[in-house]
C-alpha positions in Angstrom: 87.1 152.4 180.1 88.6 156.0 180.7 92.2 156.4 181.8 92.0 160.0 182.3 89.7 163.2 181.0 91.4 163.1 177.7 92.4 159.8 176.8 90.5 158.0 173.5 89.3 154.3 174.9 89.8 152.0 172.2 87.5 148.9 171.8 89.3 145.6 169.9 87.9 146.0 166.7 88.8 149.6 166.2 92.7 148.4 167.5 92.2 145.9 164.4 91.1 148.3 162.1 93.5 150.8 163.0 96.2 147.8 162.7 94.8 147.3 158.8 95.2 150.7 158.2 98.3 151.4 159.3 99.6 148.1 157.7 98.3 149.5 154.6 100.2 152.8 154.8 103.2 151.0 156.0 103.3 148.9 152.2 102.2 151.7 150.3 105.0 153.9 151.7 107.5 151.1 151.5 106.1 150.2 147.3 107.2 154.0 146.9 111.0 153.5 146.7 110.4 150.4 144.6 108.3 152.5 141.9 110.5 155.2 141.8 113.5 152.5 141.4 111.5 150.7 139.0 110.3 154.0 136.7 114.4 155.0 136.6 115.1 152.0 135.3 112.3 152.1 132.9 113.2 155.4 131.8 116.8 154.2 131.1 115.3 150.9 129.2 113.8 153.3 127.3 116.1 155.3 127.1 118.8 152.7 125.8 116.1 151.4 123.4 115.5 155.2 121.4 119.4 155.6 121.5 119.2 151.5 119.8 116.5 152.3 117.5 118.3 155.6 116.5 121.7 153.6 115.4 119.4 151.3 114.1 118.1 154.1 111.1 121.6 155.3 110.6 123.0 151.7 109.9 119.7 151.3 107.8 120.3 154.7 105.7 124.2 153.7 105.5 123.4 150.4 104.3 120.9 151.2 101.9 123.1 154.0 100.8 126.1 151.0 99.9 123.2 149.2 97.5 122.3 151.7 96.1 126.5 152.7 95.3 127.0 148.8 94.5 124.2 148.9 92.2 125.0 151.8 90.0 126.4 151.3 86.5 127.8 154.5 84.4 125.4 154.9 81.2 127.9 154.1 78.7 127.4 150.5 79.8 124.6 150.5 77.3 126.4 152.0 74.5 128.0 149.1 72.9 124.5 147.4 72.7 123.0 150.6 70.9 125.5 151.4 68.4 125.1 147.4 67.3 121.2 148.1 66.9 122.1 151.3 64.9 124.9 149.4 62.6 122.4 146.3 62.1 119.7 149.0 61.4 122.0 150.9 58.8 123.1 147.0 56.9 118.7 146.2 56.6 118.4 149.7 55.2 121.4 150.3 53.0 121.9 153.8 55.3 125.2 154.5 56.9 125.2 156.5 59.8 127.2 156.2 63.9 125.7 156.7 67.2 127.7 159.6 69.0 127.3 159.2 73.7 127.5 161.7 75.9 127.2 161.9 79.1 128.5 158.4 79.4 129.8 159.1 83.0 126.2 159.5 84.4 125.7 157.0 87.1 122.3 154.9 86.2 120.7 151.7 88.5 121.2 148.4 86.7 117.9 148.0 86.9 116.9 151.1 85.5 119.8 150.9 82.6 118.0 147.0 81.7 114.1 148.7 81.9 116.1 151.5 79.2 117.8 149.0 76.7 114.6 148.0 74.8 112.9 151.4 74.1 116.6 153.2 73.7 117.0 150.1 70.9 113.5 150.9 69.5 114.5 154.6 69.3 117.6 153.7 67.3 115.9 151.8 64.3 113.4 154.5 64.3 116.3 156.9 63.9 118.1 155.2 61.0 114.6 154.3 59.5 112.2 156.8 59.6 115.3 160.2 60.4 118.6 159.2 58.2 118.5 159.5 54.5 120.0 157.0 52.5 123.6 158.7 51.6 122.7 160.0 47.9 119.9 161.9 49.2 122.3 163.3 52.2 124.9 164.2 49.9 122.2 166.3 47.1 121.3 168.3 50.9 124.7 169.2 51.2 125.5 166.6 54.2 128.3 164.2 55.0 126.9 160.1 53.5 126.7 159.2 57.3 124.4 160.4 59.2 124.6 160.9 63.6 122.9 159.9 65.8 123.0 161.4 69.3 122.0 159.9 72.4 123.1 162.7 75.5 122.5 161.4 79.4 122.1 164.2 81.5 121.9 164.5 85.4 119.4 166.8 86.7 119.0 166.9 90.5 117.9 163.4 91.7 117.0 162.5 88.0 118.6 161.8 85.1 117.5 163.0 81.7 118.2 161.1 78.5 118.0 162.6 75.3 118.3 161.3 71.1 118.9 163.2 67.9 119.7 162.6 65.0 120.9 165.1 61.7 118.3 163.1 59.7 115.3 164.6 57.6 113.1 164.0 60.6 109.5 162.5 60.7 107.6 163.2 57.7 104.3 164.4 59.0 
């Protein structure tokens, strides 16, 4: 049918199809706002969860930081242990000699400081054995009966460096 020179004539199923279409549109452009709503809230989940996971590294760091304090020890913790090794040492060799610390003061990990106390004990018998003299032979050299032993912890940086001497003969090559 024609209603006039210009007017489109619709048959049923086009009305249907045009009634889909615009249906269509009509939910798409209503889902819009919902989107947008629902990618600002998104962005402020994530948002919330950066600002979360961002605390979460600084209480981490802080917390770790706190073991790490509770579990230093200063380096002289080990010197009573030592200076028994050199004095036992000195009474199985008939030598006389003292262990002189510095550097006490240097903070150490416990575990570190228990990992050091057998090869620091080790270095101390070797000391008295193989680097003091007996005291006659000290005394014909010009030196004091009892020899010293030196052990020295030094911080360097991040590190700590721990050095022993002694005013012995030194290793006969």
């Amino acid at each position: 049918q024609k209603h006039g020179a210009g007017a489109a004539v619709f048959d049923a199923l086009e009305l249907d199809q045009y009634s889909e279409l615009h249906g269509a549109v009509h939910g798409f452009v209503e889902t819009v706002p919902d989107l947008q709503a629902l990618e600002s809230r998104l962005a402020d989940t994530l948002s919330a969860l950066d600002t979360a996971v961002t605390q979460e590294g600084l209480v981490n760091t802080e917390l770790h930081e706190h073991v790490m304090r509770a579990r230093m020890v200063p380096a002289a913790m080990i010197e009573p242990r030592l200076a028994r090794t050199v004095r036992q040492a000195c009474d199985a060799t008939g030598k006389r000699a003292t262990l002189a610390f510095t550097g006490g003061d240097v903070m150490l990990d416990d575990h570190v400081v228990n990992d050091l106390v057998n090869p620091l004990t080790h270095l101390m018998r070797n000391a008295v054995d193989h680097g003091i003299e007996p005291p006659a032979e000290r005394r014909k050299k010009g030196k004091p009966p009892e020899g010293e032993i030196v052990l020295a912890a030094v911080r360097e940086r991040a590190s700590v460096a721990i050095s022993i001497t002694d005013d012995g003969r030194g290793i006969d090559r």
